[in-house]
BAFI-3210 file (N, C-alpha, C; in Angstrom, 3 decimals, decimal comma, padded with zeros to 6 digits):
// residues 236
n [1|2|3|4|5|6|7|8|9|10|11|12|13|14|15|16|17|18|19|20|21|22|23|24|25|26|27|28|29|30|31|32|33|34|35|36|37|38|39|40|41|42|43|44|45|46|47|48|49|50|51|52|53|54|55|56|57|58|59|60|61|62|63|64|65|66|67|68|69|70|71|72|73|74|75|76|77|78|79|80|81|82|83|84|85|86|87|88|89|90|91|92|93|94|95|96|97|98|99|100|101|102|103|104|105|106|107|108|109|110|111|112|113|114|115|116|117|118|119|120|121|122|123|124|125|126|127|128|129|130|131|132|133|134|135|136|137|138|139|140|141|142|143|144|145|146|147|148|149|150|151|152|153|154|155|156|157|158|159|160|161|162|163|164|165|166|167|168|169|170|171|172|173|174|175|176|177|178|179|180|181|182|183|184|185|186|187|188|189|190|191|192|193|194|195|196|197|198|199|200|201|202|203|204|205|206|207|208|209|210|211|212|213|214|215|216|217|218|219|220|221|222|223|224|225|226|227|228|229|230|231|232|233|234|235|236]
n.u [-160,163|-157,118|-155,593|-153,659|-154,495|-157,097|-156,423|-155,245|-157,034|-158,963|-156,819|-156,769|-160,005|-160,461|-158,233|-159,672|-161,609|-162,585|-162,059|-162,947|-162,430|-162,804|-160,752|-157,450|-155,465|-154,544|-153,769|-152,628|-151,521|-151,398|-150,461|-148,440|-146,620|-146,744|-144,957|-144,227|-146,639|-147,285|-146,233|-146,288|-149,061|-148,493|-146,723|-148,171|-150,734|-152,041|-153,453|-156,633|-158,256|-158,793|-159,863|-161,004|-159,349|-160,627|-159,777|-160,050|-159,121|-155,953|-153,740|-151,702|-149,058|-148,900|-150,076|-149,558|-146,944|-145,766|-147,059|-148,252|-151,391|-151,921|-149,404|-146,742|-143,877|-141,384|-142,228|-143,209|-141,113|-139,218|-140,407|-142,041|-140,244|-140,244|-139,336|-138,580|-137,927|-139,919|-142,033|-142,880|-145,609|-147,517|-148,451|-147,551|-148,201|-147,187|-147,261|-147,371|-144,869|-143,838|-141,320|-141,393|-140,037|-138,018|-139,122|-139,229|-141,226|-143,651|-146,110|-149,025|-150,921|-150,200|-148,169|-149,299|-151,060|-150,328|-147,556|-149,198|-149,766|-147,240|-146,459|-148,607|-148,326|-145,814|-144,146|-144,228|-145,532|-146,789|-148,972|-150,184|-150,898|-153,322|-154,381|-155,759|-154,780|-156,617|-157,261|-160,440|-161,028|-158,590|-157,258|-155,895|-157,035|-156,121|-156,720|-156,062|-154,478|-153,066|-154,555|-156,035|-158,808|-161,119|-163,256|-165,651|-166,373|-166,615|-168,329|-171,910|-171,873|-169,037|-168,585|-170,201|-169,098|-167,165|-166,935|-168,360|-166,779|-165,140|-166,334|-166,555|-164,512|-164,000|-166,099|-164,680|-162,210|-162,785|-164,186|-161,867|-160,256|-161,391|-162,979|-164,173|-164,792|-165,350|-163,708|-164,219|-161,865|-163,143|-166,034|-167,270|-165,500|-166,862|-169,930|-169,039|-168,593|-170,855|-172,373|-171,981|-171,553|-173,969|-175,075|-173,399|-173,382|-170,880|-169,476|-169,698|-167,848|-166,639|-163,970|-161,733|-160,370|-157,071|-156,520|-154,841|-156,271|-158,436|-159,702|-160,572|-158,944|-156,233|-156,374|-154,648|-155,134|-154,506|-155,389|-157,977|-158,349|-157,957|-160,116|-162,381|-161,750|-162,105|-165,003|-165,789|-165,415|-163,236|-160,170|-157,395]
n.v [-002,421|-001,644|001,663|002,003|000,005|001,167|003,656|002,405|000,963|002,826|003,829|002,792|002,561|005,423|005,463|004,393|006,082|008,775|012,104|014,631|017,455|020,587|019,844|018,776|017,493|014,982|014,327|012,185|011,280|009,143|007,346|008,157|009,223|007,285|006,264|008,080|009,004|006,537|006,232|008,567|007,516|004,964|006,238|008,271|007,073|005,289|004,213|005,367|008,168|011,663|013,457|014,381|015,926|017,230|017,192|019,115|018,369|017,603|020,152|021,578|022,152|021,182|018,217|016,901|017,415|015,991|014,164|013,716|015,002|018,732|018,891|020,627|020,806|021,513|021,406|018,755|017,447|019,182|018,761|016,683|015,032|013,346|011,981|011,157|009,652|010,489|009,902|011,037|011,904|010,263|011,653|014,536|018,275|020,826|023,322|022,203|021,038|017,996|017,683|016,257|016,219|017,771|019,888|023,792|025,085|026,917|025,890|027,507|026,961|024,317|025,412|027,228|024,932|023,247|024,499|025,785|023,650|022,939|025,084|024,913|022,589|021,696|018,977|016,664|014,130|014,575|015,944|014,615|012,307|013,027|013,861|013,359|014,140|014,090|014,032|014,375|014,220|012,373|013,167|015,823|018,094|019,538|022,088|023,080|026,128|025,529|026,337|025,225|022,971|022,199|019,691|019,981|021,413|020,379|018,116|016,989|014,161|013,306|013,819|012,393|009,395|009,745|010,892|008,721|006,537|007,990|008,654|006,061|005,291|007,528|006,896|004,136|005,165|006,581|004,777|003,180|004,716|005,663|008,777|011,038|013,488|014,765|017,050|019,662|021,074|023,571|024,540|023,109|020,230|019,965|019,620|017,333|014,938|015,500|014,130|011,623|010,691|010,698|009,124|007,955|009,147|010,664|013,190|017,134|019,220|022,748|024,428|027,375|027,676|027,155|028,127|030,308|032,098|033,003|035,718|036,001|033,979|035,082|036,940|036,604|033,655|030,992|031,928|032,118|030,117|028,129|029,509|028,524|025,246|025,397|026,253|023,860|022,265|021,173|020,790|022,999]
n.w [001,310|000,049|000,132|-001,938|-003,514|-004,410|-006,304|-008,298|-009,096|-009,688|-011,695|-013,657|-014,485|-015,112|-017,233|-019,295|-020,206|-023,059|-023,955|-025,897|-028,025|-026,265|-024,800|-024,969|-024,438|-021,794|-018,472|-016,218|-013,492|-012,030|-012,936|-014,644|-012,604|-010,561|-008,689|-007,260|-005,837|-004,998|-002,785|-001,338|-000,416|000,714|003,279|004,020|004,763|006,256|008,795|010,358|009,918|011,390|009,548|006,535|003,992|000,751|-002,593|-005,949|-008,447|-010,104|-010,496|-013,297|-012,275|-009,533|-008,463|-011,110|-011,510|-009,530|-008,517|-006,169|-004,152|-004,489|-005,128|-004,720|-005,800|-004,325|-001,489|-001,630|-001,800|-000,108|002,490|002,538|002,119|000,149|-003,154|-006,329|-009,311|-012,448|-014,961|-018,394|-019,341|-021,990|-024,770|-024,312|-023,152|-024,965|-023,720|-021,259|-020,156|-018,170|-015,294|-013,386|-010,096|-010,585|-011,513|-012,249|-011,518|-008,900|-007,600|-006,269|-005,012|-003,413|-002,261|-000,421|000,930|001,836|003,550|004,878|006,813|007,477|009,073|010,969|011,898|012,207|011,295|008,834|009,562|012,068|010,825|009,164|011,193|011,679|009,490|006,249|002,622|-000,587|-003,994|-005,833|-008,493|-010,379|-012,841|-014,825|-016,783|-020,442|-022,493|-026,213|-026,026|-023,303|-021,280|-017,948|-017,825|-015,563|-013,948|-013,579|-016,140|-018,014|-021,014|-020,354|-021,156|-021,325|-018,331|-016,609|-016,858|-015,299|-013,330|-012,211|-011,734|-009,952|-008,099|-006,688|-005,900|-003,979|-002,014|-001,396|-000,497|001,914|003,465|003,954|005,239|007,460|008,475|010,861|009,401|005,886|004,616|001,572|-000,168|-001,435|-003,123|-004,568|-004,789|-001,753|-003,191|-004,496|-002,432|-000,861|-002,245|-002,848|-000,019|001,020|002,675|004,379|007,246|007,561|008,265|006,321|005,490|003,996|003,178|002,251|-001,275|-001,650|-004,113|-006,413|-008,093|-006,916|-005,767|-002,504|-001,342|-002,106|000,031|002,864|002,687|004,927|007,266|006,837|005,821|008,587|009,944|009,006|009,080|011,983|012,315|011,075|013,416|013,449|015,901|016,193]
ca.u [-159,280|-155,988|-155,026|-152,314|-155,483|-158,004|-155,821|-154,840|-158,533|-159,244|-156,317|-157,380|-160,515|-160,015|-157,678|-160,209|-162,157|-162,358|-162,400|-162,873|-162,092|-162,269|-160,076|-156,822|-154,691|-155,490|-152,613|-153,228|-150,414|-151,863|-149,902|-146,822|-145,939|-147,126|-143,895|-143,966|-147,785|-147,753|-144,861|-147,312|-149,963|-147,964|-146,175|-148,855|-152,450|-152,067|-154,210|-158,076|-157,631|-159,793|-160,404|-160,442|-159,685|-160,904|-159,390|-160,550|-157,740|-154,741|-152,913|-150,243|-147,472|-148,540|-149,787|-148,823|-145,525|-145,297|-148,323|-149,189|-152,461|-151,271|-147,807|-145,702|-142,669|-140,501|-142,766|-143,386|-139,445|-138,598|-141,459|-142,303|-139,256|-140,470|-138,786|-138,545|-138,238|-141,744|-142,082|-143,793|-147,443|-148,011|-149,510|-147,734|-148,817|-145,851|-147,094|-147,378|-144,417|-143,515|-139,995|-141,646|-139,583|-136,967|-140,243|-139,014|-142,669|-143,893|-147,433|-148,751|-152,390|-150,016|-147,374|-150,509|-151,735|-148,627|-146,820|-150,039|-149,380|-145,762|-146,680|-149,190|-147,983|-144,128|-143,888|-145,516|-145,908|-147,933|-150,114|-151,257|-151,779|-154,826|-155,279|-155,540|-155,617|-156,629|-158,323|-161,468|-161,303|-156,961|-156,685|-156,197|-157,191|-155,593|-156,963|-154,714|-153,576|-152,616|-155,512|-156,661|-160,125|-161,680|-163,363|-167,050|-166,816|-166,622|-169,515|-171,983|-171,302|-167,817|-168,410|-171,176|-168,535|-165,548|-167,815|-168,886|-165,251|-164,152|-167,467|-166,533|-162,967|-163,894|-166,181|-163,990|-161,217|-163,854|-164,608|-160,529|-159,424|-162,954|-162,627|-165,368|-164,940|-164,592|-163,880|-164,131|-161,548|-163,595|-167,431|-167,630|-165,440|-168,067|-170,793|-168,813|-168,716|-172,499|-173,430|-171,547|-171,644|-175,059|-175,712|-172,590|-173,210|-169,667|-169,758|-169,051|-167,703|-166,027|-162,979|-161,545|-159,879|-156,115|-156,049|-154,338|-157,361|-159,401|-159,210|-160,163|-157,533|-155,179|-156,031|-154,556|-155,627|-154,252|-156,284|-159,694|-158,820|-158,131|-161,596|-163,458|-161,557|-162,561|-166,487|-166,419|-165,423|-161,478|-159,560|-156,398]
ca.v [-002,216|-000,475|002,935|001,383|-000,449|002,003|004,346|001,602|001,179|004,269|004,681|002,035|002,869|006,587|005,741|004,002|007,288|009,130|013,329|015,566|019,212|022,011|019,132|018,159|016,520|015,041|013,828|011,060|010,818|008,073|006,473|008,007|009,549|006,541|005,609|009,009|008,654|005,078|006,702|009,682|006,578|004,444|006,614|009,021|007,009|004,048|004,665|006,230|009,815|012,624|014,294|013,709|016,951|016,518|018,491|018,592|017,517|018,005|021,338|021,079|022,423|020,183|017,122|017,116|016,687|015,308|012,501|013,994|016,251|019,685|018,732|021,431|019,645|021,758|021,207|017,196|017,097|019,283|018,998|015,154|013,888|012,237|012,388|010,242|009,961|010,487|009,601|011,691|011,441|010,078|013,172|015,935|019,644|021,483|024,146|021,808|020,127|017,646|017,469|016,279|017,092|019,326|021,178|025,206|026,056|026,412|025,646|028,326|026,448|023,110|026,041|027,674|024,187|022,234|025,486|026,172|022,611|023,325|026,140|024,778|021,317|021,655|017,837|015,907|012,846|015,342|016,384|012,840|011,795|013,452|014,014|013,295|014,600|013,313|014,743|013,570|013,193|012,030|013,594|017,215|018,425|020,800|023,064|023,577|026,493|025,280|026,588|023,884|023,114|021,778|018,610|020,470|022,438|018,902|018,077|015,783|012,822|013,212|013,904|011,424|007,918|010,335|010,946|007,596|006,069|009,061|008,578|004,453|005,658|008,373|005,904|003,174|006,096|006,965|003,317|002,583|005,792|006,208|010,190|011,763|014,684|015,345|018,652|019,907|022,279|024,666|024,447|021,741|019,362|019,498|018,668|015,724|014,920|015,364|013,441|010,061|010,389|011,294|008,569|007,283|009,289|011,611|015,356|017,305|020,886|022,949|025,454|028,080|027,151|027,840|028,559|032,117|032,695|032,972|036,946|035,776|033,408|035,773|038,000|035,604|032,152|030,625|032,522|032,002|028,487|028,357|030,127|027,449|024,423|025,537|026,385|022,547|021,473|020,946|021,054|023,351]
ca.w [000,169|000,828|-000,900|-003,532|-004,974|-004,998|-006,588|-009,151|-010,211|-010,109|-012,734|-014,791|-014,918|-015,853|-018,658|-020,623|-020,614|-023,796|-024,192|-027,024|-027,772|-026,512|-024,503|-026,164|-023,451|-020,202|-017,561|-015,100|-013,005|-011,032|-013,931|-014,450|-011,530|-009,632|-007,772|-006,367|-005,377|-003,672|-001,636|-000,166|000,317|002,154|004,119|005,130|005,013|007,183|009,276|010,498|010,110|012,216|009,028|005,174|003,140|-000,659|-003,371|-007,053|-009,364|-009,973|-011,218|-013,858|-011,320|-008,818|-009,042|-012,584|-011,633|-008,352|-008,077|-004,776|-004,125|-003,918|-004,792|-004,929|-006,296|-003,057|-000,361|-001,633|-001,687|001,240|003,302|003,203|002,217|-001,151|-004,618|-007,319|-010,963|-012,821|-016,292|-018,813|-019,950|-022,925|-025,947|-023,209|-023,685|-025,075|-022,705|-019,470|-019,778|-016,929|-015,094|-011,834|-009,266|-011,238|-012,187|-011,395|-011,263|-007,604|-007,008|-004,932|-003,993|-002,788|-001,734|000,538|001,841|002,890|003,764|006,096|007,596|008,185|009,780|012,051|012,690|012,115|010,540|008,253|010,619|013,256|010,924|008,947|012,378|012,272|008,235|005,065|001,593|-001,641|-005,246|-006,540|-009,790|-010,812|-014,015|-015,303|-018,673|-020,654|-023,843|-026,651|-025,604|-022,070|-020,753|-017,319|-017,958|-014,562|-014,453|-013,550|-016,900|-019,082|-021,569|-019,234|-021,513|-020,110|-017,438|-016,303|-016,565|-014,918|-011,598|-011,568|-011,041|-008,811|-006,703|-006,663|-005,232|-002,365|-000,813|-000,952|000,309|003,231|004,386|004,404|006,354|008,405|008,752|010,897|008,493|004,756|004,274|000,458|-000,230|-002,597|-003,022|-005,483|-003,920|-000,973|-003,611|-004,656|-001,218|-000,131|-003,119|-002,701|001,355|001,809|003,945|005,428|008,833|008,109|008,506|005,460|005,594|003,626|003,450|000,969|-001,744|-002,237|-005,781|-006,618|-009,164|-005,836|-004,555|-001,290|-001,294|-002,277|000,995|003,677|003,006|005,683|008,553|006,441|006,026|009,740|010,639|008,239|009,852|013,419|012,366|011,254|014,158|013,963|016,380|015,618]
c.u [-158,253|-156,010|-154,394|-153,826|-156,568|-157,940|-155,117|-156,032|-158,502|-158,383|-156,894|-158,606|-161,015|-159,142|-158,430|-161,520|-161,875|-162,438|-161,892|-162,844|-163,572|-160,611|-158,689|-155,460|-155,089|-153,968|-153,368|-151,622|-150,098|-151,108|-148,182|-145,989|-146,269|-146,203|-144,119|-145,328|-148,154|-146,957|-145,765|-148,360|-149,674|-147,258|-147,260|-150,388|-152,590|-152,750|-155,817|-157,729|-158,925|-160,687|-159,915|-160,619|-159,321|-160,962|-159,986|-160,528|-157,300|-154,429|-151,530|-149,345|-147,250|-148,842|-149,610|-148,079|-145,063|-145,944|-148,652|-150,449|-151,651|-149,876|-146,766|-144,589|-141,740|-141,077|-142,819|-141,680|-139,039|-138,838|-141,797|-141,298|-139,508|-140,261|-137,960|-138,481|-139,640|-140,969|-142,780|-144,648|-147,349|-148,650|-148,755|-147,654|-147,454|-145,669|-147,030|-146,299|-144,120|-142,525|-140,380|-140,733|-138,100|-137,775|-139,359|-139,997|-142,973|-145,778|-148,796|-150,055|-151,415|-148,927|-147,709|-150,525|-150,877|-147,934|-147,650|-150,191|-148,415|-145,570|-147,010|-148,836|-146,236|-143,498|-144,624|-146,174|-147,209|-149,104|-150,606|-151,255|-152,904|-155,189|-154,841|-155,779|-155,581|-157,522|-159,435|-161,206|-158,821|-156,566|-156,716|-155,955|-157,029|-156,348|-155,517|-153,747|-152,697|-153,601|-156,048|-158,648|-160,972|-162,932|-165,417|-167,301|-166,543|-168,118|-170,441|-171,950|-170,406|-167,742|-168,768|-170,138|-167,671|-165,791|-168,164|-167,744|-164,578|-165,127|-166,963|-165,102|-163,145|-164,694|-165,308|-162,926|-161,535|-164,056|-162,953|-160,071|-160,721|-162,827|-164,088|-165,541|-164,368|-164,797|-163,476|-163,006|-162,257|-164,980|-167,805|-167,166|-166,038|-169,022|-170,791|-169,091|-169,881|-172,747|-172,791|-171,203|-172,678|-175,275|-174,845|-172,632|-171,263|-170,425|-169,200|-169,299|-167,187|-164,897|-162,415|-160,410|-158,449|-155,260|-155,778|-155,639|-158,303|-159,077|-159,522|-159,131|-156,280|-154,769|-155,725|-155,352|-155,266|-155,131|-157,526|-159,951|-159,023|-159,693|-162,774|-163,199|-162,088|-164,044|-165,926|-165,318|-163,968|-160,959|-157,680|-155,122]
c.v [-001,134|001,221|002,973|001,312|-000,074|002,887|003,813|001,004|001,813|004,729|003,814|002,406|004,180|006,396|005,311|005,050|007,926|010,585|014,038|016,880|020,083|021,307|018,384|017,392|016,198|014,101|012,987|010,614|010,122|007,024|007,188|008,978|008,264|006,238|006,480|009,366|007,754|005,687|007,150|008,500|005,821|004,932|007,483|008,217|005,462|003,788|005,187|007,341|010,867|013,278|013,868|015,229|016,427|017,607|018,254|017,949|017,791|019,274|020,537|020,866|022,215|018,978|016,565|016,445|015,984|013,922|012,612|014,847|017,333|019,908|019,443|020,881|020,259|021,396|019,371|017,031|017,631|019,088|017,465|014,229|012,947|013,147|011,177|010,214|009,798|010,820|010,762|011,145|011,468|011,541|014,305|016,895|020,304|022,688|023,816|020,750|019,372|016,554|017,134|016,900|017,999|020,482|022,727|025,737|025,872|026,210|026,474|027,779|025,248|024,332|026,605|026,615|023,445|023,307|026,072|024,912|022,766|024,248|025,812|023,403|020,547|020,223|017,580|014,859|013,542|015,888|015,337|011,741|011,607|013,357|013,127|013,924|013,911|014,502|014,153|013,417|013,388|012,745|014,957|017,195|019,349|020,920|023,138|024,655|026,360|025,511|025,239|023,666|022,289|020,600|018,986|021,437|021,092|018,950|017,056|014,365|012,411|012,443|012,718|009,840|008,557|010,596|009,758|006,692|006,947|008,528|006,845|004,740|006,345|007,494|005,347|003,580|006,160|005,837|002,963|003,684|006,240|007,614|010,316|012,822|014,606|016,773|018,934|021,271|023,045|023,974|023,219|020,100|018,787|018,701|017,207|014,302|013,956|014,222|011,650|009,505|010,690|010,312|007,425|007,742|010,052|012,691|016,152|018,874|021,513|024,379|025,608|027,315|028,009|028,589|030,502|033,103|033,379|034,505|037,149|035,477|033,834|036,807|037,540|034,372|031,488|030,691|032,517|030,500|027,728|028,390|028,739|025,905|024,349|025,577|024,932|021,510|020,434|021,807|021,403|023,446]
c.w [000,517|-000,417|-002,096|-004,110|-005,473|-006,011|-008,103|-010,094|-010,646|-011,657|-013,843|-015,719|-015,590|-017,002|-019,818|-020,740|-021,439|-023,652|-025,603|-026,842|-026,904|-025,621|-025,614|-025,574|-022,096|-019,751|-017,050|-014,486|-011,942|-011,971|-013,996|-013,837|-010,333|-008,236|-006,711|-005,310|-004,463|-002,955|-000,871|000,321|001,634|003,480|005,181|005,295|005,461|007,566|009,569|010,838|010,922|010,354|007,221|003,912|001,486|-001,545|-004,801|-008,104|-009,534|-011,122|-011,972|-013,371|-009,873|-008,905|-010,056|-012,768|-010,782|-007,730|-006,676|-004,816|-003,526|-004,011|-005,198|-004,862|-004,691|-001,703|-000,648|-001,205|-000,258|002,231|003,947|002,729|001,153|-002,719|-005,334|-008,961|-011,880|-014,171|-016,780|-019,580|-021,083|-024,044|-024,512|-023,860|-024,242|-024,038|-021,132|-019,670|-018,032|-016,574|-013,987|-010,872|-009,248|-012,150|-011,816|-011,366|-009,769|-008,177|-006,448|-004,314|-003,253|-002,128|-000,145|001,554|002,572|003,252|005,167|007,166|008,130|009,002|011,121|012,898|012,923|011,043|009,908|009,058|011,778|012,415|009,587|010,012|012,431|010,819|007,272|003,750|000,446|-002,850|-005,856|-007,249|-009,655|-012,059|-014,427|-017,160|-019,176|-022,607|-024,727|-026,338|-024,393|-021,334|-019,575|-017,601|-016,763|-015,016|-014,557|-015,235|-018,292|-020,007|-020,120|-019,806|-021,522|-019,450|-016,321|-015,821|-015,150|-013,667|-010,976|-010,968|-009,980|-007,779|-005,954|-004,946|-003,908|-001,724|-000,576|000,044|001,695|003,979|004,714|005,749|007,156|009,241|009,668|009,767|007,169|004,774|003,012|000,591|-001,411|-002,364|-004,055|-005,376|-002,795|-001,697|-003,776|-003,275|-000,609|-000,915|-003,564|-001,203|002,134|002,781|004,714|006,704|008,759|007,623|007,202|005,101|004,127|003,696|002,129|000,374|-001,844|-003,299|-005,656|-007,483|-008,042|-005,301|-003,221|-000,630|-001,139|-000,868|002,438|003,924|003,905|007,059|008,001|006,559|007,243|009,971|010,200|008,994|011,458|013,272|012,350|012,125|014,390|014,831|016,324|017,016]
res [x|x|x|x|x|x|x|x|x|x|x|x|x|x|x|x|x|x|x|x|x|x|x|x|x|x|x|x|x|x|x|x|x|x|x|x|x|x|x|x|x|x|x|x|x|x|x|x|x|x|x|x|x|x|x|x|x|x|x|x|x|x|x|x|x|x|x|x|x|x|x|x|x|x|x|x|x|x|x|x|x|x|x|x|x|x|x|x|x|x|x|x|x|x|x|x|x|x|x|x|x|x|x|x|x|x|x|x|x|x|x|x|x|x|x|x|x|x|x|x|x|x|x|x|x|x|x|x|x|x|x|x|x|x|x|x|x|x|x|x|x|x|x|x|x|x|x|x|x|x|x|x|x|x|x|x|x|x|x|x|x|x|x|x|x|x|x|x|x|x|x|x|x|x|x|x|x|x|x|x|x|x|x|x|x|x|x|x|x|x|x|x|x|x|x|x|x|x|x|x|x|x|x|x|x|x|x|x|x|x|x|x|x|x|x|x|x|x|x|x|x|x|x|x|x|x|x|x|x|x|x|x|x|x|x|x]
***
């Protein structure tokens, strides 16, 4: 199954998911940022990749607005060369609005991780040679006040359908792009990980997360994320 149509379940079947408060909007911009989404598919995940890094879901002020993982609307635009017009979501937050890629918010976890690619691999083409990234679960959920509410802090009668379609998806992800490695960025993305690849025979690490909330993060992420990529066994 290619990427378009996993990604096209996947949205399907996430929209007929229901949430209640403390929940009072939820994005999915596997829907209407799509254009700008199949773009990053087809262009960068062709391919069997060395390595499959797995993020958690999307931030307002990136994939939000951009329908990439991590997608810092300047780095998706300057970086890989993709920009498009993205609709807005259905019920949107008055506090998250979304101008996709005339957002002026940067990002700074997709700012960190594609900024630490550009760094180390100069193109995008040199470095989805070797990778890929994607988010487990597609949708972010926002509190009335704006507040993101992460998809691990859900009720578990949520939560329970919203794992079972994400879990459906990273295999299917994992059997199309046959990574030796997922690597979780953050500690819970691993779990997701372990617990729908326990027994495919891939390797499953993990490395710090880029989020600003993170005061590791904050004290050169780049050279920690580095150190964590090399323990499992990438070659930088």
């Amino acid at each position: 199954m290619s990427l378009v149509r996993i990604s096209r379940r996947l949205c399907r079947e996430v929209d007929a998911l229901e949430f209640e408060s403390p929940v009072t909007h939820v994005y999915n911009p596997l829907r209407y940022a799509r254009d700008a989404h199949e773009i990053f598919l087809k262009r960068f995940g062709g391919k069997p990749k060395e390595a499959l890094f797995l993020g958690m879901n999307p931030g307002p002020w990136g994939m939000g607005q951009t329908g990439v993982p991590f997608g810092d609307p300047a780095m998706v635009r300057d970086w890989m060369g993709i920009e498009c017009p993205v609709d807005i979501p259905a019920g949107e937050h008055p506090k998250r609005p979304v101008r996709g890629f005339d957002s002026p918010r940067a990002e700074v976890s997709g700012s960190r991780l594609w900024g630490w690619a550009q760094d180390r691999f100069n193109t995008p083409e040199a470095f989805f040679e070797r990778f890929f990234v994607v988010n487990y679960c597609p949708l972010a959920f926002l509190e009335e006040t704006g507040r993101n509410r992460t998809p691990d802090k859900l009720p578990a009668s949520e939560r329970a359908p919203l794992l079972e379609a994400c879990d459906r998806a990273l295999a299917a992800t994992v059997r199309h792009l046959e990574p030796e490695i997922v690597i979780g960025v953050g500690v819970w993305a691993r779990k997701c990980a372990q617990r729908v690849l326990a027994d495919s025979g891939v390797s499953i690490e993990v490395m710090l997360h880029p989020s600003p909330a993170s005061p590791k993060a904050n004290r050169g992420w780049a050279s920690q994320a580095e150190a964590d990529l090399i323990a499992a066994g990438i070659r930088l």
